[in-house]
N, C-alpha and C positions, 0 to 999 in steps of 0.2 A: 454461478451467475454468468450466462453468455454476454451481458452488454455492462461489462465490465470499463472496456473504452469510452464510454458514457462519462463514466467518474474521474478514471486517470490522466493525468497529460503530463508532459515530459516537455519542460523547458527550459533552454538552457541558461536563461535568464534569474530563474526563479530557483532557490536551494541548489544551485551548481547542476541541475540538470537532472535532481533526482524526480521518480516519479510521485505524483504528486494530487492530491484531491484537488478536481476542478475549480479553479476559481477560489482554492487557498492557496496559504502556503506548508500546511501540515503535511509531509511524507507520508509513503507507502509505511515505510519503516517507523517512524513514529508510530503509527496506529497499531502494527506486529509488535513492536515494543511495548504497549501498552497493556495491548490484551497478553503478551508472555509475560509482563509482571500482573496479572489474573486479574484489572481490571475486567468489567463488565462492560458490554456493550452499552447500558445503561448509562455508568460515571464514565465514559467514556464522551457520550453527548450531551452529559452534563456537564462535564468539566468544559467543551466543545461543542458549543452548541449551533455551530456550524455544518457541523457532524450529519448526518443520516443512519441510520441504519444499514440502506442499500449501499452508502459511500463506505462503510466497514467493512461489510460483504465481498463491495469492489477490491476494496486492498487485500483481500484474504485470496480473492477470485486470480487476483493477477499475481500475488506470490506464487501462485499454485501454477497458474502459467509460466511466468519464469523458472519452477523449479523444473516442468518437464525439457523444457528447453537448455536446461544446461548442460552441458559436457565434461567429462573429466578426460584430457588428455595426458598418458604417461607417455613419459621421455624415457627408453631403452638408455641405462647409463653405466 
């Protein structure tokens, strides 16, 4: 999903600044959380009916950014 920034925002206000479905306040990481205990996309915006389909996607889209963006730095020790 390229228009991933559509769904996400990030404020510092809102959950201490984690990232965040537009216009809620349900995390990135809630929604990974959810689908890694094997709900459905489904009981997912049924439980959530705030929810989207594309707003799911979104959170998947931007983990998936984050992950390529991360770095491991080793300390010679």
């Amino acid at each position: 999903m390229q228009n991933w920034k559509e769904h996400i925002s990030i404020n510092p206000e809102i959950r201490f600044g984690k990232p965040c479905i537009v216009g809620t306040r349900i995390t990135v990481d809630d929604i990974l959380g959810w689908l890694a205990s094997d709900m459905s996309f489904d009981e997912i915006i049924e439980d959530f009916p705030t929810l989207t389909r594309e707003n799911i996607l979104a959170s998947l889209a931007f983990a998936a950014h984050r992950g390529e963006n991360t770095k491991v730095l080793i300390s010679a020790a």
